[in-house]
C-alpha positions as CSV (number, residue, x, y, z in Angstrom):
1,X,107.6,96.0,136.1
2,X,108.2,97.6,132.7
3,X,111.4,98.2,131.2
4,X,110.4,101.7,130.9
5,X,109.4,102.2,134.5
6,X,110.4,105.5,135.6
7,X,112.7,103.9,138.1
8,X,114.2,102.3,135.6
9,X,115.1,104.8,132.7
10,X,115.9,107.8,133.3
11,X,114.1,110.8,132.0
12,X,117.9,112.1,130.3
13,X,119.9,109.0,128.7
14,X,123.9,109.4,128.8
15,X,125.5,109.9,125.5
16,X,126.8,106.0,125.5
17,X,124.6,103.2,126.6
18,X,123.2,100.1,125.5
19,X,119.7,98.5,125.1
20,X,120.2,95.2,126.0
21,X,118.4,92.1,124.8
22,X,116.2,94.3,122.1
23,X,114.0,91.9,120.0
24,X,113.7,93.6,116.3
25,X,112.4,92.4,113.0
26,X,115.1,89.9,111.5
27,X,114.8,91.5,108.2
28,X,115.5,94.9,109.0
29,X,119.4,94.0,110.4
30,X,122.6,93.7,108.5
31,X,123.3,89.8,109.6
32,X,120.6,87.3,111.0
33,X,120.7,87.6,114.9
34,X,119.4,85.3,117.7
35,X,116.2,86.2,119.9
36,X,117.1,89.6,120.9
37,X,120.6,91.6,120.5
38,X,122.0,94.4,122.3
39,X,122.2,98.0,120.2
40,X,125.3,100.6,121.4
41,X,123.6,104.3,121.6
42,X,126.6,107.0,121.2
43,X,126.2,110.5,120.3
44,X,123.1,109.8,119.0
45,X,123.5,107.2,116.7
46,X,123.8,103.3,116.6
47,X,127.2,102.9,117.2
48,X,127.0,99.1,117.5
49,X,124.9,96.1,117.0
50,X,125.9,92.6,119.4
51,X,124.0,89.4,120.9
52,X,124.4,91.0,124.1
53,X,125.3,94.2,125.7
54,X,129.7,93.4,126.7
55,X,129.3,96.7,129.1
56,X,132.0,99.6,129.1
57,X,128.2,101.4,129.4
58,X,125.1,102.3,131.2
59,X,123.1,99.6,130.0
60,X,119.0,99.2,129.8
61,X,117.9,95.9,130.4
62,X,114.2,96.0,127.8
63,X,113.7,92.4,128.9
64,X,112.6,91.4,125.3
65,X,110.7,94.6,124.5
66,X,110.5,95.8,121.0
67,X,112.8,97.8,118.8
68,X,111.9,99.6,115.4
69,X,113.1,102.0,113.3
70,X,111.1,105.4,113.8
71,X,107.9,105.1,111.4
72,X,107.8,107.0,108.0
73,X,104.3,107.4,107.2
74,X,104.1,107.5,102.6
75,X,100.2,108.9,102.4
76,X,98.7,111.2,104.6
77,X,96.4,114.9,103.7
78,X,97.1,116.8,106.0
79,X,95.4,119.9,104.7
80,X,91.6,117.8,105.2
81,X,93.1,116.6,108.5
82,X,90.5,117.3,111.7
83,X,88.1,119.0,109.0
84,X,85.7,117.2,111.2
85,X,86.8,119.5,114.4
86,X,86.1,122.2,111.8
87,X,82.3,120.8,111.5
88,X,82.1,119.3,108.6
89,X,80.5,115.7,108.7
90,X,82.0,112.3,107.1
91,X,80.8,110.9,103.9
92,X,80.1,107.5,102.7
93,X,80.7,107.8,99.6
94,X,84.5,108.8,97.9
95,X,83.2,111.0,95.1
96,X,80.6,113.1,97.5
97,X,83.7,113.6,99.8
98,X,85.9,114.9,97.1
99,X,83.1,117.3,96.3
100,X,82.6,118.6,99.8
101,X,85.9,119.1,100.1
102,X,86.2,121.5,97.0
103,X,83.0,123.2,98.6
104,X,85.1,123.7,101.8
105,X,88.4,125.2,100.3
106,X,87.3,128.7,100.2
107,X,87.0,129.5,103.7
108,X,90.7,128.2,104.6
109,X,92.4,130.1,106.3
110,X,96.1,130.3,107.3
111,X,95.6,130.1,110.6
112,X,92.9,127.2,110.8
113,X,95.2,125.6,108.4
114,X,98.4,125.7,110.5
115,X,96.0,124.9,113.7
116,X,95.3,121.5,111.8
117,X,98.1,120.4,110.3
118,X,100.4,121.7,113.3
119,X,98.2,119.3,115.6
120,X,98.7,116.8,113.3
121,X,102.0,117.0,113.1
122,X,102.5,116.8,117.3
123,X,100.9,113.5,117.0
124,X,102.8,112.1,114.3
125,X,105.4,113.1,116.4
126,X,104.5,111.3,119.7
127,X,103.7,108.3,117.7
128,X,106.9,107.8,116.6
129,X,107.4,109.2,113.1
130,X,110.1,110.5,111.4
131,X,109.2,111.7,108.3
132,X,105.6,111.9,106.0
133,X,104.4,112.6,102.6
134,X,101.3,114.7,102.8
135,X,99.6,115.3,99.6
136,X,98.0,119.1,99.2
137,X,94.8,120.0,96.6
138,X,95.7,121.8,93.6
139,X,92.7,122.8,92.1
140,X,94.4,125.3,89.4
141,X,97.4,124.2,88.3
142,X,98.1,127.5,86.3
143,X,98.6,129.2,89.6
144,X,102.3,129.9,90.1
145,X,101.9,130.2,93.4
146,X,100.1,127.1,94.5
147,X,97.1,127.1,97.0
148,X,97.3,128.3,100.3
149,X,97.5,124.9,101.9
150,X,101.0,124.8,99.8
151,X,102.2,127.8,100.8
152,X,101.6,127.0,104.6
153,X,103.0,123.3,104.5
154,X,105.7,124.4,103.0
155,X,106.2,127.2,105.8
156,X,105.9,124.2,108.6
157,X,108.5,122.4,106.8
158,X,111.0,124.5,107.4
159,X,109.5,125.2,111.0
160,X,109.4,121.3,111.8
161,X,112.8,120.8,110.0
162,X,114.9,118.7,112.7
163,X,111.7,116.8,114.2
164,X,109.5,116.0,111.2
165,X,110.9,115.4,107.6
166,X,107.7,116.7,105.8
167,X,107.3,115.8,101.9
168,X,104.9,117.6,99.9
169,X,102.8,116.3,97.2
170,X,100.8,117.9,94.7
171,X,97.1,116.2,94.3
172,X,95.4,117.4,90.9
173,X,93.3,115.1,88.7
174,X,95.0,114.1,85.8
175,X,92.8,115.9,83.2
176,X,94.7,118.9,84.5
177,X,97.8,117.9,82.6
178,X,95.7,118.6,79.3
179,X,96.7,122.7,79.7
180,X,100.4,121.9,78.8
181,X,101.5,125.4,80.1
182,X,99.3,124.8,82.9
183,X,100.7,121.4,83.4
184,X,104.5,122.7,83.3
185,X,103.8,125.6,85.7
186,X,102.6,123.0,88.4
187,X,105.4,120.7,87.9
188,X,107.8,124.0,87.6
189,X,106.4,124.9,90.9
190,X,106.9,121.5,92.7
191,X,110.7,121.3,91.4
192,X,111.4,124.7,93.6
193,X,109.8,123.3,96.7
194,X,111.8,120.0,95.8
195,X,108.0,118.4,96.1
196,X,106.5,115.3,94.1
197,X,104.3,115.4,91.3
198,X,100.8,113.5,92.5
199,X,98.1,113.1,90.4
200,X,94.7,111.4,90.3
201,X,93.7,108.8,88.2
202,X,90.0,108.4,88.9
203,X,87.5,105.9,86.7
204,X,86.8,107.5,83.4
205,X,89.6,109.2,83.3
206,X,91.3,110.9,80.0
207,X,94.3,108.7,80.3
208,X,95.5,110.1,77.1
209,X,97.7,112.6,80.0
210,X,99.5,110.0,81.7
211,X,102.3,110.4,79.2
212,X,103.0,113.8,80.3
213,X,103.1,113.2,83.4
214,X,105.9,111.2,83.4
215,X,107.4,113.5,81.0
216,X,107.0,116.3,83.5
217,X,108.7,114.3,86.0
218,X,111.8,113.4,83.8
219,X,111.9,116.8,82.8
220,X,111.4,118.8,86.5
221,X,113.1,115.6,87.9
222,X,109.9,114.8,89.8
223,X,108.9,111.5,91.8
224,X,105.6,110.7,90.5
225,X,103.0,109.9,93.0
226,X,99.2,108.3,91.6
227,X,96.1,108.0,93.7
228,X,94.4,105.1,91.8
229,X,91.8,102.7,90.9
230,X,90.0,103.7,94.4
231,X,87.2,102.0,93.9
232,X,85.9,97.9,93.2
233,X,84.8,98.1,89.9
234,X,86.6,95.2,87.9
235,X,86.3,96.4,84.5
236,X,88.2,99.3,85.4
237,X,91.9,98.8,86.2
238,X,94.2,102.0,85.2
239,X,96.9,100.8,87.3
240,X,97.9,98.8,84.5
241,X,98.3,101.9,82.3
242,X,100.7,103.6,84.9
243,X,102.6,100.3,85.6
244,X,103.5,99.8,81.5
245,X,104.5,103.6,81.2
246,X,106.3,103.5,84.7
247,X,107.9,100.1,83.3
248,X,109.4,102.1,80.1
249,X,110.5,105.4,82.5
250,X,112.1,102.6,84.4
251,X,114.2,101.0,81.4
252,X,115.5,104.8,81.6
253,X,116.1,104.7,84.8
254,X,113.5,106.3,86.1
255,X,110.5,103.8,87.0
256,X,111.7,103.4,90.9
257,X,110.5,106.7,91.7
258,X,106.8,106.3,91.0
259,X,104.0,105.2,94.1
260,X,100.6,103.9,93.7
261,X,98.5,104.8,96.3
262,X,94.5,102.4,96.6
263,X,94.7,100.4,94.0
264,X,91.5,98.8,95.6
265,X,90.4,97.1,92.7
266,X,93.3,94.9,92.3
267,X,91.4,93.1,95.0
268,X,88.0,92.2,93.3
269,X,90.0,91.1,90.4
270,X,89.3,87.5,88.9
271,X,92.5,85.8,89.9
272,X,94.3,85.4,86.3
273,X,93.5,89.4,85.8
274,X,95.2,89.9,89.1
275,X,98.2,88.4,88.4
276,X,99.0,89.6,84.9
277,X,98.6,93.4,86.6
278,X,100.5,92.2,89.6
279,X,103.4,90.9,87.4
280,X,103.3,94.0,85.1
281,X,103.6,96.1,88.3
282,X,106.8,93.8,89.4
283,X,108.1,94.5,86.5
284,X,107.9,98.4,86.7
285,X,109.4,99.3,89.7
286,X,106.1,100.8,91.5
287,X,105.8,101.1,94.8
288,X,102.3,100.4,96.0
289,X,100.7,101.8,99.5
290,X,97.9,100.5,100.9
291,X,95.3,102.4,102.9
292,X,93.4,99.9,105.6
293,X,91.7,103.1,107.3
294,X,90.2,105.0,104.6
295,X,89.9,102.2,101.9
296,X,88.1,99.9,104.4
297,X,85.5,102.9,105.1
298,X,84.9,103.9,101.6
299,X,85.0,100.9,99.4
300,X,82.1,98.5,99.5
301,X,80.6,101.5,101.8
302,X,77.4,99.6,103.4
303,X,74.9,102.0,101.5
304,X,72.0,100.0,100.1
305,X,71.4,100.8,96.4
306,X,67.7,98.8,96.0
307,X,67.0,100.4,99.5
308,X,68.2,104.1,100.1
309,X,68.8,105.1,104.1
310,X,69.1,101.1,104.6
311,X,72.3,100.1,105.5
312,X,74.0,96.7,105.2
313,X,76.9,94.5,106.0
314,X,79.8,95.4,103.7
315,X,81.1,92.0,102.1
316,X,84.2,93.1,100.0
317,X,87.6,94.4,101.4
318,X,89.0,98.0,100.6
319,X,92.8,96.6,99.9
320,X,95.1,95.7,97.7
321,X,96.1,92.1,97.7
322,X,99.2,92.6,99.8
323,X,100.4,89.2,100.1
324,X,100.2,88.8,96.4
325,X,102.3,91.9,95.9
326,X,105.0,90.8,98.4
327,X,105.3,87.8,97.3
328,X,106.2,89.3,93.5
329,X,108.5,91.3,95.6
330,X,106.8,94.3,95.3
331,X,107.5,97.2,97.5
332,X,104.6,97.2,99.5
333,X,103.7,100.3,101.9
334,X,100.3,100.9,104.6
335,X,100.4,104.9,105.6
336,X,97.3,106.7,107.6
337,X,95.7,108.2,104.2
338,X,92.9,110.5,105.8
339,X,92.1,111.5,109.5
340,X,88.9,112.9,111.0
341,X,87.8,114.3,107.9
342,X,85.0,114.0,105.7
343,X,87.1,111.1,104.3
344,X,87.1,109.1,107.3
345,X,85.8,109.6,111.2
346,X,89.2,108.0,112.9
347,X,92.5,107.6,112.8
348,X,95.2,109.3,114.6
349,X,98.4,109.6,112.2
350,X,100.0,106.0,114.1
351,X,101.8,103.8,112.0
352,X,101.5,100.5,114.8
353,X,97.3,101.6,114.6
354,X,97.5,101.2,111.0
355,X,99.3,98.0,110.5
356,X,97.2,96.6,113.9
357,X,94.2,97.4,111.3
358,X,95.9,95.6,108.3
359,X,97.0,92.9,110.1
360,X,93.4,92.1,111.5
361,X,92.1,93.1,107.6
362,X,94.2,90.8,105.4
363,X,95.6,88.2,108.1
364,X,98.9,89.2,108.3
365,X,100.9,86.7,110.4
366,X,103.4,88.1,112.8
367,X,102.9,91.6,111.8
368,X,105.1,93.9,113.8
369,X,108.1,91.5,112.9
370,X,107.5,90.2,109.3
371,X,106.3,93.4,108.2
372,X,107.7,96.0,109.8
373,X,109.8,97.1,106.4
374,X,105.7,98.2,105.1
375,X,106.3,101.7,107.8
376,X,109.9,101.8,108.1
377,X,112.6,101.0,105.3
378,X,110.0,100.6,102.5
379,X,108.7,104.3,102.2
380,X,111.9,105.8,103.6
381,X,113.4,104.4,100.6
382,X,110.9,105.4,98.1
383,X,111.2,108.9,99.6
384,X,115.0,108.9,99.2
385,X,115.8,109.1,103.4
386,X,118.6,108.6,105.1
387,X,119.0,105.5,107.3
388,X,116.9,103.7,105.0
389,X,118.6,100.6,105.0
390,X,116.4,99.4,108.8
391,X,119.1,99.0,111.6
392,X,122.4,99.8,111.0
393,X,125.7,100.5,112.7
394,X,125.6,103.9,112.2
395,X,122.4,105.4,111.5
396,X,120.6,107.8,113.6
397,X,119.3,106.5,116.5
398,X,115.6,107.4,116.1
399,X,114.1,104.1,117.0
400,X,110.5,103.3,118.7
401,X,110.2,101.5,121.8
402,X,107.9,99.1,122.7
403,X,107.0,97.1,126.0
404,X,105.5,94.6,123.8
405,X,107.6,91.5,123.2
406,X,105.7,90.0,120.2
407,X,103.3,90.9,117.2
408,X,99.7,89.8,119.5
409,X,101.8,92.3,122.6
410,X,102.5,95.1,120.7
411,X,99.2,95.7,118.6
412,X,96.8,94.6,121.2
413,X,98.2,98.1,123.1
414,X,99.6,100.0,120.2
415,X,100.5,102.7,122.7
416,X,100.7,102.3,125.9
417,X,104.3,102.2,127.2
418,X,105.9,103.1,123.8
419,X,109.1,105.0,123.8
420,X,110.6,107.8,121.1
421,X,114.4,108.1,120.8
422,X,115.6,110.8,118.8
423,X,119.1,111.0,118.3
424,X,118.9,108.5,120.9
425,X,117.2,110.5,123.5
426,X,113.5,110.5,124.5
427,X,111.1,113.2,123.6
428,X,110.4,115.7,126.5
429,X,107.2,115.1,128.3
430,X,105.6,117.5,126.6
431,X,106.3,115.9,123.1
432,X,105.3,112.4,124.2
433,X,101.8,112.9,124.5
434,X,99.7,113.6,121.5
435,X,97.5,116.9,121.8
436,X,94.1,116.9,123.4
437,X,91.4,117.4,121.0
438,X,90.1,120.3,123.3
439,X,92.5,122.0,121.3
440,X,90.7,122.1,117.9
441,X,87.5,123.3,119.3
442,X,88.3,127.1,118.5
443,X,88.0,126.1,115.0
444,X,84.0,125.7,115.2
445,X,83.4,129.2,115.8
């Protein structure tokens, strides 16, 4: 029988109880702990952390089931999310997405818009996240008051304050820094909303403006957030460019609050190449977040260019190389990037999906429990959370539970079974269950 078993935990938990021989990742606690260990719940936080549960307390016997922090989730659009619900079709190709999408913006409303994201945000939710950066189109910078899609995510932040910690980030190409007035009414607008300023760095791209975006964010006091080198194209690695100027913000104490997101090419590299970029980025202070779902669609896309409507076998990876990056002790994050949008067909928001995908993509060995800090402590850090530190005596007790009791258990059934605490108590029934897709049909009409 499962540990969760309805006749086994209750559908209200008392304010004090323990879970009782938890195994969670080594890394994420305070002081190396045997097999499993025993976590104190008490209004709502983690009051203590033992090798086994002394009583004094109701106490839940998980029989060796999984324990995590809830997920934080660094790169996610949820203004394209469900675009395909909307009836748009997928592309292969990155560049003919981006200009579908710009085709699309106009008809936008606030209501399809809060319809979307709103869904999206019930199934982050019921997967088990705590907070996520979503990244919002800026086509004109000069607007004061942002795009729609700004105005509305910033309306469901305050509405999903409490459940959801939503970041916003700004997503303009970086040849609209070249208007400086333009450039400082964007990042003037961000600062207000407390938002982040994200830019992208495509191939080809006037780099001559990266400067002043990391002037902008000194200036606004800004994190910086880069969608880069999204593509395989060796010759062309601009990552290298952010990671020297984010290496001098750093020296002024600024560097740690920069995030590359892609950074596919890294990948393709010839190995000496890689490792001087992969050393300069150690030395900056970037974050980098990989995107299994998207990148893995996109990138090396299966389109045959000697053979148009053919398609063929990919036979190159859309990701970063990961376990160099650890290994330089790089902050290393994977987030959902796009779902069921022109982008990409699938995904559903769910952190243990998305690592179950990079673990299968780049051979991660005991994923859930070696790299757990890549959805939990990693970006909650980089986004300046509380509790971001793994588990701790004292932190909130939002915590995932799973019925798995190792890596091959829990992402063989990523969701079957699992458990969200908040504040140490599960979500109501209705909360635990992502939405039905029925729900999005109304937007076709």
């Amino acid at each position: 029988m499962s540990p969760f078993h309805p006749a086994r935990w209750p559908e209200r938990l008392p304010e004090r109880y323990w879970l009782a021989r938890a195994r969670v990742p080594q890394a994420l606690l305070e002081h190396p702990a045997g097999d499993t260990v025993a976590l104190l719940v008490e209004g709502g936080r983690v009051a203590a952390i033992e090798p086994r549960a002394p009583g004094g307390a109701a106490t839940f016997d998980l029989d060796g089931a999984t324990v995590l922090p809830a997920f934080v989730d660094l790169h996610t659009h949820l203004d394209k999310g469900d675009l395909l619900a909307a009836g748009l079709k997928p592309e292969r190709d990155l560049f003919a997405a981006v200009a579908r999408v710009r085709e699309d913006h106009g008809r936008w409303t606030e209501t399809e818009l809060r319809t979307r994201i709103g869904f999206a945000l019930r199934t982050a939710l019921a997967h088990g996240t705590r907070a996520l950066n979503t990244y919002v189109d800026w086509p004109d910078p000069a607007a004061p008051e942002g795009p729609l899609a700004w105005r509305v995510l910033n309306a469901l932040k305050r509405e999903w304050a409490g459940r959801i910690d939503l970041h916003i980030t700004s997503l303009a190409s970086i040849d609209r820094l070249a208007d400086e007035g333009a450039a400082a009414t964007l990042a003037r607008a961000l600062a207000v909303h407390r938002g982040a300023l994200g830019l992208f760095v495509y191939p080809g791209a006037p780099l001559q403006w990266l400067p002043r975006a990391f002037e902008l964010a000194e200036r606004f006091d800004l994190p910086l957030d880069f969608h880069v080198d999204e593509h395989l194209d060796p010759p062309t690695a601009n990552i290298g460019h952010v990671a020297r100027l984010a290496r001098l913000a750093r020296e002024r104490g600024y560097g740690t609050r920069t995030v590359c997101g892609h950074a596919c090419v890294l990948g393709v590299l010839d190995d000496a190449e890689r490792d001087r970029l992969l050393d300069e980025i150690a030395a900056s202070g970037l974050t980098l977040t990989a995107l299994p779902y998207t990148n893995l669609y996109l990138q090396d896309n299966g389109l045959s260019a000697t053979h148009p409507g053919q398609r063929r076998t990919p036979r190159r990876r859309g990701l970063l190389p990961v376990h160099e990056a650890r290994a330089r002790g790089i902050p290393l994050a994977f987030a959902s990037d796009n779902h069921r949008d022109v982008f990409f067909p699938g995904g559903d928001l769910d952190m243990l999906q998305a690592l179950a995908l990079a673990a299968n993509a780049a051979h991660l060995d005991d994923a859930v429990f070696d790299w757990a800090d890549t959805i939990t402590t990693t970006p909650a850090r980089f986004l300046g959370l509380p509790n971001a530190d793994g588990l701790r005596k004292g932190m909130i007790a939002d915590l995932v539970l799973h019925p798995g009791r190792s890596s091959a258990e829990v992402l063989s059934r990523p969701h079957p079974g699992r458990q969200v605490l908040r504040a140490g108590q599960r979500l109501s029934a209705e909360e635990a269950v992502p939405p039905d897709f029925r729900e999005l049909e109304r937007m076709k009409g």
